[in-house]
VEXDRENKOL-335712 format. One record per residue: x negated, y, z negated of N, C-alpha, C, O in turn; residue in three letters; residue number from 1; chain. Coordinates in steps of 0.1 Angstrom, whole numbers, padded with zeros to 4 digits. Each point is the difference from the previous one (the first is absolute). Layout:
<sites>
SITE     nxx     nyy     nzz    caxx    cayy    cazz     cxx     cyy     czz     oxx     oyy     ozz    aa     i   ch
SITE       X       Y       Z       X       Y       Z       X       Y       Z       X       Y       Z   Ala   NUM    A
...
</sites>
This chain:
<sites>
SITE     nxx     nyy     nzz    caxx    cayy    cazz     cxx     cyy     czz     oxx     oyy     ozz    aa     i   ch
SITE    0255    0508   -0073   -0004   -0013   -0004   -0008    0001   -0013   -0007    0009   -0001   Unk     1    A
SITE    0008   -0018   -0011   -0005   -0001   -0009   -0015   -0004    0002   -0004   -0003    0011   Unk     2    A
SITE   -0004    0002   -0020   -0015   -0001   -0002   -0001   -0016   -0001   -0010   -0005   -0005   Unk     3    A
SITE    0018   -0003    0007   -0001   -0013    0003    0008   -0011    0004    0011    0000   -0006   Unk     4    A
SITE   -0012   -0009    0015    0012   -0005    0008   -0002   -0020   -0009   -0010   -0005   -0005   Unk     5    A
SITE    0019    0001    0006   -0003   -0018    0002   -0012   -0003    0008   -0003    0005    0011   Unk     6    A
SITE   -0004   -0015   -0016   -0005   -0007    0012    0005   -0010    0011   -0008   -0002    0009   Unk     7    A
SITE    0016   -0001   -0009    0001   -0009    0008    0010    0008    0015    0002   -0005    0011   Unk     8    A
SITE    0002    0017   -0016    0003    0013    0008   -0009    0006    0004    0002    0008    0010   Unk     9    A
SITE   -0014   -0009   -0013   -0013    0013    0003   -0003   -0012    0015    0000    0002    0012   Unk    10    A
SITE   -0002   -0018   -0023   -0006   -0008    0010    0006    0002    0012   -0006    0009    0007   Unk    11    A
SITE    0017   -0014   -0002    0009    0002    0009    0004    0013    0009    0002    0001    0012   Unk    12    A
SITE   -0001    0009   -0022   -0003    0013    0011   -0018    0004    0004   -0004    0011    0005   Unk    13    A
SITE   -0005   -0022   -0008   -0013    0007    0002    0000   -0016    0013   -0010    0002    0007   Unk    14    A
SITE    0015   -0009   -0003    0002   -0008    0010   -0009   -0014   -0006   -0002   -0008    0009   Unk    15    A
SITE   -0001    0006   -0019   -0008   -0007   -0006    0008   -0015    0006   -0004   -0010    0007   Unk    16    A
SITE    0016    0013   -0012    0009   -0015   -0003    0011    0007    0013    0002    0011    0003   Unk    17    A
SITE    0003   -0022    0001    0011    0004    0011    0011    0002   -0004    0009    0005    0008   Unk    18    A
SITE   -0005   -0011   -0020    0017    0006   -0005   -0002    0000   -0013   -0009   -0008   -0003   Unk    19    A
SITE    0014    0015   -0006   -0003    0006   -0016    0006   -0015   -0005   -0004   -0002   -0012   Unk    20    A
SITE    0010   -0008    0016    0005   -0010   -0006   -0015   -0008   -0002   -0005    0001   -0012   Unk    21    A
SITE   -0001   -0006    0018   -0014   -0001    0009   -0010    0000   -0016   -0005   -0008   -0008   Unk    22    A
SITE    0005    0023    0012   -0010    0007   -0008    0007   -0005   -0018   -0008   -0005   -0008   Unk    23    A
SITE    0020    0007    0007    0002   -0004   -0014   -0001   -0018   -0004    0001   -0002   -0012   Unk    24    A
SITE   -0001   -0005    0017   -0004   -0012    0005   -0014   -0002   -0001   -0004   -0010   -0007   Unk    25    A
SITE   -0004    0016    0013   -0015    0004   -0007   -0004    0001   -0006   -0010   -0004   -0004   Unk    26    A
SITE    0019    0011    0001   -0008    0007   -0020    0005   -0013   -0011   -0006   -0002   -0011   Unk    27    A
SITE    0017   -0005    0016    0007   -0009   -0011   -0013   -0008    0001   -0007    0001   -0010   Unk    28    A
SITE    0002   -0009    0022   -0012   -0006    0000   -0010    0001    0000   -0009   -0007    0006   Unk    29    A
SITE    0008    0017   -0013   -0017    0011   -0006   -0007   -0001    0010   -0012   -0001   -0002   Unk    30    A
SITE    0017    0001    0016   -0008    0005    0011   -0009    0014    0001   -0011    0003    0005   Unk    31    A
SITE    0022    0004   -0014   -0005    0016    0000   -0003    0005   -0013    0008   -0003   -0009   Unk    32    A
SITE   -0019    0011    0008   -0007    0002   -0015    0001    0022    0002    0003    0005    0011   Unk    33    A
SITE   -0006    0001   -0021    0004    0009    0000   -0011    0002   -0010    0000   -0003   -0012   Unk    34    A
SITE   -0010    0009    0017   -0015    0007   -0010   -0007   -0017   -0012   -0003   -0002   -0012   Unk    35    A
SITE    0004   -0006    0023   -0004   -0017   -0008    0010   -0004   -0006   -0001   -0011   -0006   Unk    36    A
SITE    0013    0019    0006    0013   -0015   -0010    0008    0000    0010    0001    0007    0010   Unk    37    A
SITE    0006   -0019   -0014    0010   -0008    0010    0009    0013   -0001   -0003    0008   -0008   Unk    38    A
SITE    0013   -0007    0016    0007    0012    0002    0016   -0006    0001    0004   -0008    0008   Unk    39    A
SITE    0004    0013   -0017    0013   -0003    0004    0006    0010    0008   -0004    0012   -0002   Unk    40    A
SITE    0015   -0016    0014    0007    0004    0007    0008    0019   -0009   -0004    0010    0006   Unk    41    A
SITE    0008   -0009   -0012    0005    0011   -0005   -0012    0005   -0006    0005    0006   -0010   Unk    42    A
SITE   -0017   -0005    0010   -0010    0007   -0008   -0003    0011    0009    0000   -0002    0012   Unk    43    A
SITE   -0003    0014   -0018   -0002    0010    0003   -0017    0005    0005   -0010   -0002   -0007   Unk    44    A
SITE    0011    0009    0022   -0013    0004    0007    0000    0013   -0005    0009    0007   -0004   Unk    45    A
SITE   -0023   -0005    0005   -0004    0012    0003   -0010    0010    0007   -0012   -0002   -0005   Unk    46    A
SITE    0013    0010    0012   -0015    0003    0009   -0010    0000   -0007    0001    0005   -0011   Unk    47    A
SITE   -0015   -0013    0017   -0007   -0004   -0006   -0004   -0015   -0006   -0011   -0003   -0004   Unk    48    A
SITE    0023   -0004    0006   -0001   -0019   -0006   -0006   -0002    0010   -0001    0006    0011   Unk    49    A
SITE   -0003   -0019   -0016   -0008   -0009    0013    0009   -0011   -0002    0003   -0004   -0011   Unk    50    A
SITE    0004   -0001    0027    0007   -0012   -0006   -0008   -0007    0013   -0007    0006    0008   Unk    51    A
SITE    0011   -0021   -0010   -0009   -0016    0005    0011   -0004    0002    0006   -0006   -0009   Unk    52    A
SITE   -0001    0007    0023    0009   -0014    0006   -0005   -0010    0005   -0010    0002    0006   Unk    53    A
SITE    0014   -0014   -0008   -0003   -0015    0005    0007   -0002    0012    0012   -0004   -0001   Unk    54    A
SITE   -0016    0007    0014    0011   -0002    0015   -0008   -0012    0005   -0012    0002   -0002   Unk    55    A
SITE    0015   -0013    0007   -0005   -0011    0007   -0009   -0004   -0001   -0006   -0007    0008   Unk    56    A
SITE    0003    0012   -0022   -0014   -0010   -0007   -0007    0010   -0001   -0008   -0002   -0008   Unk    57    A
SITE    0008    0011    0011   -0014    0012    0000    0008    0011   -0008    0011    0005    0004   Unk    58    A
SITE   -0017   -0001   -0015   -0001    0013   -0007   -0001    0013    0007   -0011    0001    0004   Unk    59    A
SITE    0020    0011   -0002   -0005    0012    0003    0004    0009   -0011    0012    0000   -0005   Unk    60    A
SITE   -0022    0009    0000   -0003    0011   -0007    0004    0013    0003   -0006    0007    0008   Unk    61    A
SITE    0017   -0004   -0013    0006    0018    0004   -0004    0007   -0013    0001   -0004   -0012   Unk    62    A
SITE   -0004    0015    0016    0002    0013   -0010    0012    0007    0003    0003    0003    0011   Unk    63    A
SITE    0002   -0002   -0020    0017    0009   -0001   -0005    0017    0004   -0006    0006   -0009   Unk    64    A
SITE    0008   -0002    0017   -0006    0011    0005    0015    0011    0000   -0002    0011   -0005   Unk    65    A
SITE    0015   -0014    0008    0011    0006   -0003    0009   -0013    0000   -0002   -0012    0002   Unk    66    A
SITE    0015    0022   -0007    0014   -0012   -0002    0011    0003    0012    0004    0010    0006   Unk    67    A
SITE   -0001   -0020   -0006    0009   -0003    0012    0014   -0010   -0001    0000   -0012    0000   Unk    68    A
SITE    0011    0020   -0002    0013   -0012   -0003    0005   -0006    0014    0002   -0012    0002   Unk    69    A
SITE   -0002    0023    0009    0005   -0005    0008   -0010   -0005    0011   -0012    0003    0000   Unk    70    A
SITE    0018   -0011    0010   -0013   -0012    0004    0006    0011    0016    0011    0003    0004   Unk    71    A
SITE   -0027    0003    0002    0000    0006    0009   -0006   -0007    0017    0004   -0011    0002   Unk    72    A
SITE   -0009    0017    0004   -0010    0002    0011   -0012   -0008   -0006   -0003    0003   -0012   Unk    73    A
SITE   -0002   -0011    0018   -0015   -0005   -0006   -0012    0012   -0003   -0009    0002   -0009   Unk    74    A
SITE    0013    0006    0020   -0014    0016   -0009    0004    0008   -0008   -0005    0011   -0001   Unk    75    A
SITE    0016   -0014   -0006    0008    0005   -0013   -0004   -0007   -0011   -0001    0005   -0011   Unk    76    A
SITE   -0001   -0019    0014   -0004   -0008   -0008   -0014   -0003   -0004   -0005   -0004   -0010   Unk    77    A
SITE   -0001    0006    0023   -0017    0003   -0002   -0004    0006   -0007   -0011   -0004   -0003   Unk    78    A
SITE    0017    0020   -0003   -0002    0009   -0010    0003   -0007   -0011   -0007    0001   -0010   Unk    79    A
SITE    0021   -0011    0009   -0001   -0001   -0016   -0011   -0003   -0009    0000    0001   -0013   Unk    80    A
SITE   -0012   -0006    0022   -0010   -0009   -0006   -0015    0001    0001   -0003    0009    0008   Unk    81    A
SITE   -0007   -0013   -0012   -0016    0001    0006   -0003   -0020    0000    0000   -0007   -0011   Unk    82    A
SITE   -0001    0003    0021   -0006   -0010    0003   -0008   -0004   -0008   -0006    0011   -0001   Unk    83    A
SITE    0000   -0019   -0008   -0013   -0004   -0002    0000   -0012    0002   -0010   -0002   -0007   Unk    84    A
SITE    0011   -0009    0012   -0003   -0011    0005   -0009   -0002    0008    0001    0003    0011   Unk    85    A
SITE   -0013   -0012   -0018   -0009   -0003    0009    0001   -0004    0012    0012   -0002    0002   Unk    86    A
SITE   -0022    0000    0011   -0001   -0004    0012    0004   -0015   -0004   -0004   -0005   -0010   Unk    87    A
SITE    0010    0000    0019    0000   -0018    0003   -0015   -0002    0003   -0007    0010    0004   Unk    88    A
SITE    0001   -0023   -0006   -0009   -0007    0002   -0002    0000    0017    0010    0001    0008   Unk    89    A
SITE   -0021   -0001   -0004   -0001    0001    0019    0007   -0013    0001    0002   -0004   -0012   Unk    90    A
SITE    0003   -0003    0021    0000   -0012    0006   -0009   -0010    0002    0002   -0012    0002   Unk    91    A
SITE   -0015    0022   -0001   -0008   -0013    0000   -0003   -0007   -0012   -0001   -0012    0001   Unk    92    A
SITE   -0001    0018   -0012   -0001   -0006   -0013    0010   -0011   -0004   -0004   -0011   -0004   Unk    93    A
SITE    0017    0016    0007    0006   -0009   -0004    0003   -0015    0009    0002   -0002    0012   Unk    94    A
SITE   -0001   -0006   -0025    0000   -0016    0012    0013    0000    0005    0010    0007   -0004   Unk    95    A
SITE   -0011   -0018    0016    0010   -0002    0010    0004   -0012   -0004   -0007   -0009   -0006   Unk    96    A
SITE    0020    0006    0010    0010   -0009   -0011   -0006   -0009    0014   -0001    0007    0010   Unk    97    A
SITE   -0002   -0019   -0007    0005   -0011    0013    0012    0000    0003    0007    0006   -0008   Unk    98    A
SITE    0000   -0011    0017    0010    0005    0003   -0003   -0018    0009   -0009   -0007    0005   Unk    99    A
SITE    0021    0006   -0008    0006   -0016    0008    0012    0002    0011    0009    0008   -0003   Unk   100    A
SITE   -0008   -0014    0015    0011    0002    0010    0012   -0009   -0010    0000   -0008   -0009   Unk   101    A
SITE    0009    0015    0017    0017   -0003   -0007    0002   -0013    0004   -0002   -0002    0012   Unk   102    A
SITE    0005   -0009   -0020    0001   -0011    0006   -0008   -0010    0005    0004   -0009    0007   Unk   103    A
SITE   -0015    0010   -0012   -0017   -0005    0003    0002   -0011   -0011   -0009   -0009   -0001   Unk   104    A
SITE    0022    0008   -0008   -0004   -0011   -0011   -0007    0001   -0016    0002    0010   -0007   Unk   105    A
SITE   -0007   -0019    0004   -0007    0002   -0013   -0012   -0002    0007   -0002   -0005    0011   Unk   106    A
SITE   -0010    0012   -0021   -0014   -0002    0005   -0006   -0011   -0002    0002   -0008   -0009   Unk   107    A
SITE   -0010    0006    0018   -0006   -0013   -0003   -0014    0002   -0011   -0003    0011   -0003   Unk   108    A
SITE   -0002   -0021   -0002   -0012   -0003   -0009   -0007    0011    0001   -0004    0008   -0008   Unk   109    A
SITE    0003   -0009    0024   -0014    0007    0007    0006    0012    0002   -0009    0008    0000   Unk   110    A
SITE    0024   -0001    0001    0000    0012    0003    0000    0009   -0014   -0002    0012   -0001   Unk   111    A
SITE    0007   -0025   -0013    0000    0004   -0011   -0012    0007   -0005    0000    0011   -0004   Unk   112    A
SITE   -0014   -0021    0006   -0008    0003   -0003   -0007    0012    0006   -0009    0004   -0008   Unk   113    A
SITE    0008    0001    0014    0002    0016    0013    0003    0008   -0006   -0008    0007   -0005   Unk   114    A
SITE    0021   -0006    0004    0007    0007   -0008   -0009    0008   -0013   -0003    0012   -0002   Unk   115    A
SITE    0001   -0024   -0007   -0006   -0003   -0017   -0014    0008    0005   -0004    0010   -0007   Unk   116    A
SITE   -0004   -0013    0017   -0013    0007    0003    0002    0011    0001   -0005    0009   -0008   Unk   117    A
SITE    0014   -0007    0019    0002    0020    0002    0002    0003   -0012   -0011    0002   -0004   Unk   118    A
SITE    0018   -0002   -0005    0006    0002   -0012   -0007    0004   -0010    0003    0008   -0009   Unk   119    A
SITE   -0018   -0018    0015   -0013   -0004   -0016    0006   -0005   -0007   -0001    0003   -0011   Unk   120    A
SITE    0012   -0014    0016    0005   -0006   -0015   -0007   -0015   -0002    0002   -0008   -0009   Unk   121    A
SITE   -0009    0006    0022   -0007   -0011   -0004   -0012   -0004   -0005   -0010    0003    0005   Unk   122    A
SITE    0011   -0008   -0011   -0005   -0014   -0014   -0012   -0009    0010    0003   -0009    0008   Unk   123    A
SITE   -0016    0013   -0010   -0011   -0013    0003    0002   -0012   -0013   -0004    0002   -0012   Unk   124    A
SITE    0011   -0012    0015   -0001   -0011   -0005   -0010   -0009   -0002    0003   -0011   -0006   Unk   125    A
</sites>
């Protein structure tokens, strides 16, 4: 194996993205950055980059730890890489969306205004 593979092959054999199509699809929409620049799909890794995928809204941080073409066993793929992505926020920190029953309609004034409170989005007039 050469001293550097594609990214959108590293992504994909490191289990990042679930099919290399995926992963290059990513990179076209600067989901994925490669040491702070947008990263195109044929750009070359090397042990040692830090690349920043965008997966479902949340950013995770790998260090290129080794290279990998072919997409293995997930503890094959655990080696390609070093984690750095921070902890998620506890749950309790983060607010809780309200949640309305299926079918319950549009809200009314009074359930609007509820809503706007939990929220803090309301306005003393």
């Amino acid at each position: 194996m050469g001293d550097s593979v594609r990214i959108d092959s590293w992504l994909w054999a490191a289990r990042v993205y679930k099919t290399r199509s995926l992963a290059t699809a990513a990179c076209r929409a600067g989901h994925v950055r490669l040491n702070g620049e947008r990263a195109k799909a044929a750009q070359s890794v090397r042990p040692g980059d830090e690349v920043r995928a965008r997966i479902s809204g949340f950013d995770r941080i790998l260090k290129i730890a080794a290279l990998g073409v072919k997409r293995g066993s997930a503890s094959v793929a655990a080696e390609l890489f070093v984690e750095l992505t921070p902890p998620p926020p506890p749950r309790e920190t983060v607010a809780s969306v309200p949640v309305r029953d299926r079918g319950a309609g549009r809200p009314t004034k009074r359930d609007r205004r509820e809503i706007e409170r939990l929220r803090g989005l309301d306005q003393e007039r």
